[in-house]
N, C-alpha and C positions, 0 to 999 in steps of 0.2 A: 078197344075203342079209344083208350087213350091213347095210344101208340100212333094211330089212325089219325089223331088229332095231332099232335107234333109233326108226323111226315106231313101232314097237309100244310101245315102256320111254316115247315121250315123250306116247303115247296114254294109257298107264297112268298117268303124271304128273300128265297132265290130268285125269282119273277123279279121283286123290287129290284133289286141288284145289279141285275142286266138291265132292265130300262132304266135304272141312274143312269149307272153307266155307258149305255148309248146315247142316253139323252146329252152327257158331257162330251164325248166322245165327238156328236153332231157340231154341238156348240163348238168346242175347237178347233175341228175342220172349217167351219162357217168362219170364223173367226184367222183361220188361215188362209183363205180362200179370198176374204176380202183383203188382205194385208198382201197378198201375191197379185189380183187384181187391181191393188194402187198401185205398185212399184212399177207392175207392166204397165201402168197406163203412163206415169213419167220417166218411165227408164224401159223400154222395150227389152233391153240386150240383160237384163236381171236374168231375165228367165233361162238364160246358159249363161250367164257372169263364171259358175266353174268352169264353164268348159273352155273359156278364151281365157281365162287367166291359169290354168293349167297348160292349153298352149302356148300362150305368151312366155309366160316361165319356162316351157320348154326352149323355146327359141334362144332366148337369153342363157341356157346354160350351154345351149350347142357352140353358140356364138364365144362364148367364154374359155371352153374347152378347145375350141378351132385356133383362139389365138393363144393359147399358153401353147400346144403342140406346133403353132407354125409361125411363132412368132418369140415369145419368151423363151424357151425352152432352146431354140436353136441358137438364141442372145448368149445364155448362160454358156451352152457348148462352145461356142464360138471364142469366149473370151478364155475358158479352158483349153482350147487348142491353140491359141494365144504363145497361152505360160508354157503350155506343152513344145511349142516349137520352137521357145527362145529359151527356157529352160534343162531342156531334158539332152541329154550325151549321146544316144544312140541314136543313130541315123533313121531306123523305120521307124520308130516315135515319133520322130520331128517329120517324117514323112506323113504319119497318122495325123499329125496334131495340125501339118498344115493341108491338106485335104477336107479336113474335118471341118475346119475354119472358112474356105474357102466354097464350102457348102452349106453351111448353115450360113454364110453371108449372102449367099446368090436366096435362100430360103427369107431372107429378110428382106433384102430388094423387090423379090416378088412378093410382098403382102399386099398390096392395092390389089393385084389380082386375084390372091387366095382368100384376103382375109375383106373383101370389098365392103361390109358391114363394120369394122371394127375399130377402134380411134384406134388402134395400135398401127393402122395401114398408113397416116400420115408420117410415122418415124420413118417407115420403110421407103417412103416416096420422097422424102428430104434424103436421106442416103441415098440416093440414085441421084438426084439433084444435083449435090455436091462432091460426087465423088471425081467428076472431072475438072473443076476449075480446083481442088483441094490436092488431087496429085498431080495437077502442075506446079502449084502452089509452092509447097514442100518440095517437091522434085529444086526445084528451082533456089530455092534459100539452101537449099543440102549441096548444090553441085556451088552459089558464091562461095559458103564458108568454106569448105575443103578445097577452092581453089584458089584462093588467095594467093598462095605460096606454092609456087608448081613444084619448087626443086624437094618438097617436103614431100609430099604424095604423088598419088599416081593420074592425078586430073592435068590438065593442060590449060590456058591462057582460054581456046577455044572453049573447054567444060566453062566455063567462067561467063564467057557469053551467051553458051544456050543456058547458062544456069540463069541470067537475067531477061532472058527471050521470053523462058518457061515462065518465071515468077511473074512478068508484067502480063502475059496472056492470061494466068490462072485470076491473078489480082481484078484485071478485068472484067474478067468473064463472071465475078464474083459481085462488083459493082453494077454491074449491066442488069443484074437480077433485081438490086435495087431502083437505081435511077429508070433502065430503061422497061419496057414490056415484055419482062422475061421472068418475074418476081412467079416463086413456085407458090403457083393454085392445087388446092384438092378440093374437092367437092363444088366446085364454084367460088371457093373462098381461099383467102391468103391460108398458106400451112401454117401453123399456130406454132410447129417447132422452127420452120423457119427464121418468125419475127425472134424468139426465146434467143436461136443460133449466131443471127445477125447481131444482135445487141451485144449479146456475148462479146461474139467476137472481133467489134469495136471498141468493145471496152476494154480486154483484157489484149489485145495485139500491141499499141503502145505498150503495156506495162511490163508485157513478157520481151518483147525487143528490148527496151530502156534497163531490165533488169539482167538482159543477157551479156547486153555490151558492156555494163559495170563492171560484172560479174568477172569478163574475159579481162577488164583493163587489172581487176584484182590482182588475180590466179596467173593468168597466163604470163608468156614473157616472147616479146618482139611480135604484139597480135592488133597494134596498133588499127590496120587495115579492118579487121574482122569487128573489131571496134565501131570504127567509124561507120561501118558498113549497117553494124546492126542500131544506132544512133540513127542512121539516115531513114531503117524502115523504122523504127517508131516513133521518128517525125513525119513520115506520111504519113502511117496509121494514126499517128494523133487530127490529122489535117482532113481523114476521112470522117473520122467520128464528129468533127466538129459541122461538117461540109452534112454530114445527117442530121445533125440538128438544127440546120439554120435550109436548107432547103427540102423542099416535098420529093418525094418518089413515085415510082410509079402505081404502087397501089396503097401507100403509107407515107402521110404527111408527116412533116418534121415537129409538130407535137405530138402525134402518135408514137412517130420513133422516143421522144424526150419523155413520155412518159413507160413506156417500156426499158426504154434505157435506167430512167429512176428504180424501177421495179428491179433491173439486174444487179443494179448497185447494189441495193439491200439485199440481195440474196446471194451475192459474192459475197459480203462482208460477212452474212450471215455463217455463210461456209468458212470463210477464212478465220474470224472468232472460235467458232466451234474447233477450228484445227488446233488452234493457238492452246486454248482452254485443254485440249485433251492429250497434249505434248506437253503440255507446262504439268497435269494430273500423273500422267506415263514419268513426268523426268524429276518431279517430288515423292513419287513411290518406289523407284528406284535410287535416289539419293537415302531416301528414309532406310531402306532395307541396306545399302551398303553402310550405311552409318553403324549401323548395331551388329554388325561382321565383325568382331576380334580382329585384333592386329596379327600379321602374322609374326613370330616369332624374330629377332635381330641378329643374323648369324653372327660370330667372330669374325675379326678382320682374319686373311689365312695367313698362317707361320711360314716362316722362315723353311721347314721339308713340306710345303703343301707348296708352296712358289716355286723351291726346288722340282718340284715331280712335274709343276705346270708348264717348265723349261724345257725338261727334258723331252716331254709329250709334244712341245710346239716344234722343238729344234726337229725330232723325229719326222716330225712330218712336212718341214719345208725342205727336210734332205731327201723327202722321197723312199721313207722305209718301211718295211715291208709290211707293218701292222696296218692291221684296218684302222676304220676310226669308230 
């Protein structure tokens, strides 16, 4: 009988237990239920928020892997087939390295097409921009300076002419983007490495002519011409940069260019310090560590049969005799 009575009180026990427990169980749902029914009532898209931000996330990593594989990745190779084809002594190397270069650069040309979602596509769409007024450009300043002096190389009076033909077309053609309706758009908008490229290269084209002409009036000798030559384009290029900051362009006014321009200053500078700072750090850790190197040792002047033997050794071998050296 007592036995009888415990299975019973501990049957009843269990009863209690499970209606707590469902009774809690309801109330949390309930309680769930209305908390899911607010959100959908001011945010409808809660009710799959994982599912679009798991796709979204997805997107973004496709996106992200598309352009390291067709756009980064071909950059790195590129610059590696570079060194490979100016560096390396065997001919199929240098045949590898410029193939390889040559492919991974047409792979970056085409990312507006490939990579048509990705900021990485506006670099690719400025290289295409620029690569024809920039190889006449260069064509052109390569074939004045080597021809200056015909009896010297192997150019002519004529290389001399198309070399100033080239450079004024390229110079143009590179003007025209600004001033006239030719300025490189993507997406409907000015290219943003464009403006960066332009400012650049209004500011640093003076200063790289003016420092090359120095440079040649230093070092060189009878380069007068080459001189003057490279004095006269970094008086244009100073004539252009100025000509951008006092007139508008086609799609970027001339306080737009003067504050961009401001903007490259400080980040030339900022590079050119950083260079200064970590040459000057390179050439006191090397002065430090050559400082604490022992001297080497001060040999004797040589004797009287070491001078002798140096005689005989020299005299031997201006007469043509039969020892090696």
């Amino acid at each position: 009988m007592l036995t009888s009575r415990w299975t019973v009180a501990l049957d009843l026990s269990r009863s209690f237990y499970h209606i707590e427990h469902l009774r809690r169980l309801t109330h949390r749902s309930l309680v769930f239920m209305r908390v899911d029914v607010h959100l959908a009532s001011i945010r409808p898209e809660v009710i799959c928020g994982n599912c679009n931000l798991h796709q979204h996330f997805g997107i973004i990593m496709a996106t992200e892997a598309m352009a390291f594989f067709l756009f980064w990745l071909p950059g790195i190779v590129l610059v590696v087939g570079i060194i490979s084809f100016l560096l390396k002594k065997e001919l199929q190397q240098k045949k590898i390295g410029l193939a390889t270069s040559m492919l991974c650069f047409l792979l970056l040309l085409a990312s507006p097409w490939t990579l048509p979602d990705s900021d990485s596509s506006s670099f690719g769409h400025l290289l295409g921009s620029l690569i024809g007024p920039l190889v006449l450009t260069l064509t052109g300043v390569y074939n004045i300076i080597f021809s200056i002096q015909p009896g010297t190389t192997q150019y002519s009076k004529n290389d001399r002419i198309i070399g100033f033909i080239l450079f004024i077309v390229g110079l143009s053609w590179l003007i025209a983007y600004h001033w006239i309706a030719y300025t490189p758009t993507y997406d409907n908008a000015v290219n943003q490495y464009w403006i960066l490229f332009f400012s650049t290269l209004f500011l640093l084209s003076p200063v790289l002519f003016f420092s090359f002409g120095i440079l040649v009036s230093i070092l060189g000798h009878n380069r007068k011409h080459v001189v003057w030559t490279m004095l006269l384009f970094g008086f244009v290029a100073f004539q252009f940069l100025i000509g951008s900051m006092v007139l508008d362009g086609s799609s970027l006014t001339s306080v737009e260019f003067s504050n961009y321009l401001s903007i490259t200053i400080l980040e030339v500078s900022g590079y050119a310090i950083g260079l200064l700072l970590a040459a000057s750090v390179f050439s006191a850790i090397i002065t430090l560590y050559e400082s604490r190197i022992p001297m080497m040792p001060q040999l004797d002047p040589p004797n009287a049969e070491e001078l002798k033997y140096a005689r005989e050794i020299i005299k031997l071998h201006l007469e043509g005799g039969g020892e090696d050296e």
